[in-house]
LOLUM-367747 format. One record per residue (C-alpha): residue in one letter; x, y, z. Coordinates in steps of 0.2 Angstrom, whole numbers, padded with zeros to 4 digits, always signed. Layout:
aXYZ ...
***
This chain:
x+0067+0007-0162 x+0060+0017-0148 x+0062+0036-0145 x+0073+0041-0129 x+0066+0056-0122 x+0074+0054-0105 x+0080+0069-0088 x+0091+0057-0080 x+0092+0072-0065 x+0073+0076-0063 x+0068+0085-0046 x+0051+0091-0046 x+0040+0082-0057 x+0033+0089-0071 x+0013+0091-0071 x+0010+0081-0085 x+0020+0067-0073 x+0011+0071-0059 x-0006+0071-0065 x+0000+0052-0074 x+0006+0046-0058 x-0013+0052-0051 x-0023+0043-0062 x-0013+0027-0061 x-0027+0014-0058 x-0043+0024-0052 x-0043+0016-0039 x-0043+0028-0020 x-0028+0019-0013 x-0017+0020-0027 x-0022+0038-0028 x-0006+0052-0023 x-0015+0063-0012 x+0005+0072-0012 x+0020+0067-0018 x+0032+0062-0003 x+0049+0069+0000 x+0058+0068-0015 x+0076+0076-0013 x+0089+0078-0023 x+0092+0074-0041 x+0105+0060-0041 x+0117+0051-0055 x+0109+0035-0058 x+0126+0026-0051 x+0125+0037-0034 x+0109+0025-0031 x+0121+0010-0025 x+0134+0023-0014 x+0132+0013+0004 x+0130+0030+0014 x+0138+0034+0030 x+0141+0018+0041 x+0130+0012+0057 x+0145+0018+0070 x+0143+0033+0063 x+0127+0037+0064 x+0124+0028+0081 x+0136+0044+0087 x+0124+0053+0077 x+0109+0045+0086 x+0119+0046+0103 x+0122+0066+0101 x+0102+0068+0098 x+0097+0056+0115 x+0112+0065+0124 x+0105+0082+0119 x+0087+0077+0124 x+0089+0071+0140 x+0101+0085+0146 x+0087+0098+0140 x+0074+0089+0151 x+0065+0078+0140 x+0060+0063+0148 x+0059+0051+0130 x+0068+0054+0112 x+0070+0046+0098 x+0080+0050+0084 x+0078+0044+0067 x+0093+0045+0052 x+0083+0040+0036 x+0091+0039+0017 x+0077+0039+0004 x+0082+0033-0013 x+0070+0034-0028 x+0070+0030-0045 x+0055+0031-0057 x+0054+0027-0076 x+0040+0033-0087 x+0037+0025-0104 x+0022+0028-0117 x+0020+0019-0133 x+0039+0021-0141 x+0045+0034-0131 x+0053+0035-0113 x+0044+0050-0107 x+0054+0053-0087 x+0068+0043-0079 x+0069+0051-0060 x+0083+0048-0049 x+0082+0055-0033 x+0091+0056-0014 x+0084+0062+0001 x+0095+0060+0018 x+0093+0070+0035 x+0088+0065+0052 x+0070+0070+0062 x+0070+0070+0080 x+0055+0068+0092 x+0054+0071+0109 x+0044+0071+0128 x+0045+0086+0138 x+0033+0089+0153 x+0022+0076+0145 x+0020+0085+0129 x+0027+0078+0112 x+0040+0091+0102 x+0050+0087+0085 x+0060+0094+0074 x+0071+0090+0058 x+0085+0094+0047 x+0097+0089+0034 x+0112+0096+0041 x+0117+0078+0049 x+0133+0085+0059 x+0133+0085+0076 x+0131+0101+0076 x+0117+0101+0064 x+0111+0089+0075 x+0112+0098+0094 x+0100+0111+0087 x+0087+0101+0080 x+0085+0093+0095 x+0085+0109+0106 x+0072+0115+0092 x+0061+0101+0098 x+0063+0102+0116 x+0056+0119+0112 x+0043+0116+0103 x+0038+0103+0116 x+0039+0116+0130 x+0030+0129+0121 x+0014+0117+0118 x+0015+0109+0135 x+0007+0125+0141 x-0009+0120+0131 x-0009+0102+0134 x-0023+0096+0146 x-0020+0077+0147 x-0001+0070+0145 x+0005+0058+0133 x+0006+0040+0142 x+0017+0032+0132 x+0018+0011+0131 x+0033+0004+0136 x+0047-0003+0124 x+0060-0014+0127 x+0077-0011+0121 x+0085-0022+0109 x+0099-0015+0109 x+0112-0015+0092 x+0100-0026+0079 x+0096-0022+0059 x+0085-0031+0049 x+0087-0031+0028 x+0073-0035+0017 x+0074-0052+0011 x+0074-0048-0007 x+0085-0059-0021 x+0091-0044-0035 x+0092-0026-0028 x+0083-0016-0041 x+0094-0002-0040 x+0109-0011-0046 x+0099-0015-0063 x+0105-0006-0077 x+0092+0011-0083 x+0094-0001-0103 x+0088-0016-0095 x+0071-0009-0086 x+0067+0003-0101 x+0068-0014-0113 x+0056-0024-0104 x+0045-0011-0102 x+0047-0004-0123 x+0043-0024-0124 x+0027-0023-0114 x+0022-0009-0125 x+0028-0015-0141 x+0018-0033-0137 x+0001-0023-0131 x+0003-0012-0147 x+0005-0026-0159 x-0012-0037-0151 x-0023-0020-0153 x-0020-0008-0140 x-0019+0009-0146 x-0013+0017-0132 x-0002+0010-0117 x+0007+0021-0102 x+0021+0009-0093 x+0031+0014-0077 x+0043+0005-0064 x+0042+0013-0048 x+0058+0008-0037 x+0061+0013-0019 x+0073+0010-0005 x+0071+0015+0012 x+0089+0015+0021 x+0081+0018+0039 x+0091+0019+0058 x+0081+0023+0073 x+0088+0026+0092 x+0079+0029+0107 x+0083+0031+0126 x+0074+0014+0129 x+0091+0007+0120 x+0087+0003+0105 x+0098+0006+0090 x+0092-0001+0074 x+0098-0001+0055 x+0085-0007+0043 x+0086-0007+0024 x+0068-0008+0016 x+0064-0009-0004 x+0048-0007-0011 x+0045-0008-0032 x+0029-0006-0043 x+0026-0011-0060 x+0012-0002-0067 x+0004-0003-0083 x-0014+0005-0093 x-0018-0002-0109 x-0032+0005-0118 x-0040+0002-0135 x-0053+0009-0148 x-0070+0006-0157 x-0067+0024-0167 x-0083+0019-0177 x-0094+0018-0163 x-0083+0034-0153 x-0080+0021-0137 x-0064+0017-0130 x-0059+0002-0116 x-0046+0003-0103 x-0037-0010-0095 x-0025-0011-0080 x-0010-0023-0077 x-0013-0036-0065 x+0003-0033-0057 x+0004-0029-0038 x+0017-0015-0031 x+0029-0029-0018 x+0042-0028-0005 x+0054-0036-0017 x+0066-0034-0024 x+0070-0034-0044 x+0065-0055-0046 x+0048-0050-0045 x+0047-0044-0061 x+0057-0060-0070 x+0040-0068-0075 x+0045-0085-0070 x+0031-0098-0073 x+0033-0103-0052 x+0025-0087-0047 x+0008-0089-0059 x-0007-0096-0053 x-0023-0102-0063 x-0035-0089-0062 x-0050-0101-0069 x-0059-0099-0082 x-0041-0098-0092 x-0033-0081-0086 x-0017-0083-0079 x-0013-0073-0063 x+0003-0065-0055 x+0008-0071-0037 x+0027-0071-0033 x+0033-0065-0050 x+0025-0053-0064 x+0028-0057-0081 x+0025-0037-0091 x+0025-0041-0108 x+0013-0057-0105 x+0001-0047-0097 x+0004-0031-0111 x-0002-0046-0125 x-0017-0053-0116 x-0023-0034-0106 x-0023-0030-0125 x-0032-0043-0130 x-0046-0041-0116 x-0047-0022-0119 x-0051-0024-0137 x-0065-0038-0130 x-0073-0026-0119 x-0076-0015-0133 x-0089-0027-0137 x-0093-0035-0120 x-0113-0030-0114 x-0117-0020-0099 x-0125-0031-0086 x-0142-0031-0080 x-0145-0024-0062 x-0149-0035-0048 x-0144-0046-0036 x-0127-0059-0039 x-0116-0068-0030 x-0099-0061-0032 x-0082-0070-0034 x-0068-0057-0030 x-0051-0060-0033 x-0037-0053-0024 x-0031-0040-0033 x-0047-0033-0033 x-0054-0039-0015 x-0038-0031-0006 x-0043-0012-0013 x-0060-0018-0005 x-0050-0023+0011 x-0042-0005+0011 x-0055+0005+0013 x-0069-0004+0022 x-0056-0013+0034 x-0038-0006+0034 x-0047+0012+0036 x-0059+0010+0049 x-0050+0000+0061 x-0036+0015+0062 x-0039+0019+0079 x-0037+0037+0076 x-0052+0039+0065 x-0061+0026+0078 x-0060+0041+0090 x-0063+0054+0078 x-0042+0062+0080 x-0039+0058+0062 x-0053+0063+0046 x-0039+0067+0034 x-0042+0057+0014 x-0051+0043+0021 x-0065+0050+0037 x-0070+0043+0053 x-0074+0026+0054 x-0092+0015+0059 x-0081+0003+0070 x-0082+0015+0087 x-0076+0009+0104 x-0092+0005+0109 x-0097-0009+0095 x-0079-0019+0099 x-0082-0017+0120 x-0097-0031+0119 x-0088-0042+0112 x-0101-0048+0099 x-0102-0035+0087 x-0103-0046+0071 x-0092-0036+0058 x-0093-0052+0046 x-0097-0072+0046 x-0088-0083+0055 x-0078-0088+0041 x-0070-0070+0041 x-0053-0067+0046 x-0045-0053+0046 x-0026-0049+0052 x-0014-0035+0054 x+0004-0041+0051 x+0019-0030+0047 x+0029-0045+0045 x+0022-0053+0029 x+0037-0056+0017 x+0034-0049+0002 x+0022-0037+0006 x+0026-0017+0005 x+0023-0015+0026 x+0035-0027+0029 x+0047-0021+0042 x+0057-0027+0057 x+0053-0014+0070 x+0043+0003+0066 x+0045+0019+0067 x+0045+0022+0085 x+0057+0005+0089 x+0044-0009+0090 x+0047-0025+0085 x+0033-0030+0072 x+0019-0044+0074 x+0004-0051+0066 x-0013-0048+0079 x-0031-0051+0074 x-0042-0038+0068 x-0058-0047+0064 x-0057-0065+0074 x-0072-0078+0067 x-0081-0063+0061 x-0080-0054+0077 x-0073-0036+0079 x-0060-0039+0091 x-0046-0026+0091 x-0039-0010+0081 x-0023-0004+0074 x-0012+0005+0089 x+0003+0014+0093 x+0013+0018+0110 x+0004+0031+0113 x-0013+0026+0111 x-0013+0007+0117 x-0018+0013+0135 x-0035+0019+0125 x-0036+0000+0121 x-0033-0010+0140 x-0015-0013+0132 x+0001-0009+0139 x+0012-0015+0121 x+0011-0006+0108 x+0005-0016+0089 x+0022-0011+0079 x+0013+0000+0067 x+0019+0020+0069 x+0026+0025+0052 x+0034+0042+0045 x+0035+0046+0024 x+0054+0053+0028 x+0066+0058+0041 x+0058+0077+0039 x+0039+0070+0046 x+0034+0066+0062 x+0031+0048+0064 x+0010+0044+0067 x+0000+0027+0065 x-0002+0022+0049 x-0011+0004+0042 x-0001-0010+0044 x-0003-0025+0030 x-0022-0030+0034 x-0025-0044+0025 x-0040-0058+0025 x-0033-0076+0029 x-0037-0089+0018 x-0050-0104+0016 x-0043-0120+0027 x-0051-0133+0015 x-0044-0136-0003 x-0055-0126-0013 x-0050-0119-0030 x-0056-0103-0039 x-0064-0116-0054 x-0071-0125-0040 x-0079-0108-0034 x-0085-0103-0052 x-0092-0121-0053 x-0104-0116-0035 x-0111-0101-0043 x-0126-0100-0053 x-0129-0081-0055 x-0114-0070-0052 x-0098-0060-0058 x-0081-0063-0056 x-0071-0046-0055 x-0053-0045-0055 x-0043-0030-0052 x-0047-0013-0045 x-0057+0002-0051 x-0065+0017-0047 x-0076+0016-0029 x-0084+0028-0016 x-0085+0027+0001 x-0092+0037+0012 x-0084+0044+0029 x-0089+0033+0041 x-0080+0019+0030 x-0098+0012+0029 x-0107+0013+0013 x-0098+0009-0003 x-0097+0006-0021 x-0083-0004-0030 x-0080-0005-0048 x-0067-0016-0055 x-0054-0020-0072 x-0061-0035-0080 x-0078-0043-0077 x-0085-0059-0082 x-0105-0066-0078 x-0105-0084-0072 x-0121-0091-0077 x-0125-0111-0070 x-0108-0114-0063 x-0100-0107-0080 x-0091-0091-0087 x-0101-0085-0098 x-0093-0072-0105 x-0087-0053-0103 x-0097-0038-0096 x-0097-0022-0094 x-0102-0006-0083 x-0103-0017-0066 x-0101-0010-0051 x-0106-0017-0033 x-0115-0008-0018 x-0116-0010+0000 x-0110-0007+0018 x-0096-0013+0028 x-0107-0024+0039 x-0117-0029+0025 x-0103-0035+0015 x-0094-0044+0024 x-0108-0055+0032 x-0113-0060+0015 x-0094-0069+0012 x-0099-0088+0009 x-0083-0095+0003 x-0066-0093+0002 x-0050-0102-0008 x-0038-0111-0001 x-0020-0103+0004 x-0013-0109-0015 x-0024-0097-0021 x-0016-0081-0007 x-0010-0065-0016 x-0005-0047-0011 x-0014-0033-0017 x-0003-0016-0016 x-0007+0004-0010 x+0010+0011-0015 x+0005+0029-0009 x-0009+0029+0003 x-0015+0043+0009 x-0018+0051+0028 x-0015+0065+0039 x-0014+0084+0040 x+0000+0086+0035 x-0002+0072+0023 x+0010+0061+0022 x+0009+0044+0011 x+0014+0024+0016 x+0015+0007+0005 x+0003-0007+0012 x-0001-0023+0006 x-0018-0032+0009 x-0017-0053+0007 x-0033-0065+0001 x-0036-0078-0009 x-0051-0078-0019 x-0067-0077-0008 x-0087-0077-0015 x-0101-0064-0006 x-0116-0071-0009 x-0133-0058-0015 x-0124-0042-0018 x-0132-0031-0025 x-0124-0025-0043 x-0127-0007-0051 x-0125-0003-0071 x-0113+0010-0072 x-0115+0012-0090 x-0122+0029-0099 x-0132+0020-0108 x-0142+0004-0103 
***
């Protein structure tokens, strides 16, 4: 039996919570720079109450616009957001938090005198409404005095009454609080019983109940959920004072409670006999063999420096994708508007204005899509009313475009904007933020054995780790979960303390290979990090296996 230490009404996380929910994965785009928005503490039940219908709040929406225009603002938007939340902490044998959490108001943006203004509230009368709105005309007059050059906004069409649902299978709010903490006491119970001697569990669950309005026309409902499984095993060599951590192999999705039925449709061969996690994540399956790894790599050598050819899988390659493409290609930090978390960027205007500028080989392509199924940006429309796309980032290796919103497209020769503006909550202001950036997959049938097979000195590295970048999103280093060397077009066996350096440019000329689309998986950022204030977004980043030949590989290891 497992102990039940459980707050089922938990506002403000506890440190001990906090600093868990910090650590989770290393890795930088995992990393929670500040904990969005919570709310209110909640019965667990409260979770499936529908809200207030879509006529309601589109007289809501309509009192806002009304408000706006009469007051002299030239655009508004208004957006009505219900933010749901449930979190459940498990260590070991005992449930250490279960959060359940609410937050609902209404943030409202305007134009006045070509100068933005906005303001919020949770009062969501009309009443409640008329001044928030006024409150943002006001603000939008008052810094209009200082504005120098006025906001030149891309036009939107209006799509009129639409909503679009999130296509998932089994809402995971409506599974019962017994059902979630038994699979994860079973993930713990299995990873203990193979040799772990610690583990940390946790199911994150979000849903994003979201209606926008606009004086374009637009009125749109849309109902978004978001879940992560996350897991850290570690074991012990107590003779020799060493310990090994492992992390799960599960990505956080935009799905709904399916992903995590471990069905034997959604796992992939991995090569050299590790299973991998694709459209479904079996927890306790991957509790008994992280345990068994962990315990390996207590024994595992460090690797020898030098030069290798790296095969990457995609739950490790997308953390690279994040930062030295997701980042960079923000069109904010291109122009130096944005430094917050993650810098400037390398990538400036005047590198993607020839044409040519070589950001890696010609078999590298890279895409922006908000409309991925499955994945954590996957939306309808954004945050400011534009219906979503895919565009090319990196086309045949070439820089080609950026990620850009309505009011920075013009910067861009464009007069439409990409669909990726994005707020935390109804109580921030809506800003760019990275759509789904993901590198398309190989078109020849190519396997990750057949890719292990093409390699005679190298390291496959699977999952994320710690890394550094620095603020241009140029330089780097990327460590990883598990690595194993390939020697003559064979595993050879486990390593340890590997890490990879090198720069943007560098790196991504260097990709050789890449699988084929049987091979595609999302890596997840469940709480990435950007502005000031900060706020936080969930984005996915898609590949498949890829191979980047004569990398040059560092010992991380105290003692080599």
């Amino acid at each position: 039996m497992y102990k039940l230490y459980v707050n089922l009404n938990y506002y403000n996380l506890k440190r001990r919570d906090f600093m868990q929910m910090a650590g989770m994965g290393t890795a930088g785009a995992m990393l929670l720079p500040s904990f969005p928005t919570m709310g209110n503490p909640i019965a667990e039940q409260a979770l499936l109450s529908p809200g207030i219908e879509v006529a309601a709040k589109k007289i809501l929406a309509d009192v806002a616009l009304n408000t706006a225009k009469s007051s002299g603002a030239s655009y508004a938007d208004v957006r009505i957001g219900r933010y749901l939340n449930q979190f459940v902490f498990t260590r070991e044998v005992k449930v250490q938090n279960i959060v359940n959490t609410e937050s609902f108001g209404v943030g409202i943006r305007v134009i006045v005198n070509g100068t933005w203004g906005f303001a919020s509230t949770h009062n969501v009368t009309e009443e409640g409404i008329k001044i928030a709105t006024n409150q943002a005309v006001a603000i939008a007059k008052a810094n209009s005095k200082l504005q120098t050059e006025p906001v030149q906004l891309a036009p939107a069409k209006s799509y009129g009454e639409v909503s679009w649902k999130a296509p998932i299978e089994k809402n995971a709010m409506e599974v019962p609080i017994s059902e979630k903490v038994d699979l994860l006491m079973s993930a713990n119970n299995a990873a203990m019983k193979n040799g772990a001697n610690f583990i940390t569990t946790a199911l994150f669950f979000v849903n994003e109940q979201k209606y926008f309005a606009s004086t374009d026309g637009s009125y749109i409902d849309q109902d978004v959920h978001r879940l992560w499984p996350y897991m850290q095993i570690t074991a012990i060599d107590r003779e020799n004072n060493k310990f090994k951590t492992r992390q799960g192999l599960g990505a956080p999705m935009g799905m709904g409670y399916e992903y995590l039925s471990g069905s034997d449709s959604g796992k992939i061969d991995g090569g050299a006999g590790l299973k991998m996690y694709k459209d479904s994540y079996d927890l306790v399956e991957d509790a008994t063999m992280g345990a068994e790894q962990a315990k390996e790599m207590l024994s595992a050598p460090s690797v020898k420096p030098g030069k290798y050819d790296l095969v990457l899988e995609p739950n490790h390659l997308g953390l690279t994708i994040h930062e030295s493409v997701g980042h960079p290609l923000e069109l904010d930090r291109v122009l130096g508007y944005e430094a917050n978390y993650a810098g400037t960027s390398f990538a400036t205007l005047d590198k993607w204005k020839t044409k040519k500028f070589k950001y890696g080989s010609d078999i590298v392509n890279l895409v922006a899509d908000k409309t991925q199924k499955g994945s954590l940006g996957a939306v309808g429309y954004d945050d400011e009313g534009v219906q979503c796309k895919e565009w090319d980032l990196v086309k045949d290796g070439v820089l080609v475009n950026y990620q850009a919103i309505r009011d920075q497209v013009h910067m861009l020769g464009e007069d439409e904007s990409h669909g990726c503006c994005y707020s935390q909550s109804w109580n921030d202001v809506q800003f760019q933020r990275m759509p789904n950036v993901s590198l398309k997959p190989g078109e020849d049938k190519y396997s990750v054995n057949d890719m292990i097979k093409d390699v005679e000195k190298g390291v496959y590295i699977i999952g994320r780790g710690s890394y550094s970048i620095d603020q241009q999103r140029y330089n780097f280093q990327f460590g990883g979960t598990l690595f194993y060397e390939i020697e003559n077009g064979a595993i050879k066996g486990m390593l340890n303390d590997v890490a990879y350096q090198s720069n943007t440019q560098e790196f991504w000329n260097s990709c050789s290979k890449i699988c084929d689309k049987d091979d595609y998986r999302l890596f997840g950022s469940f709480f990435d990090g950007k502005g000031q204030p900060s706020q936080v977004s969930a984005v996915s980043h898609g590949s498949s296996t890829t191979r980047f030949d004569g990398v040059n590989v560092i010992n991380t290891g105290r003692n080599i």
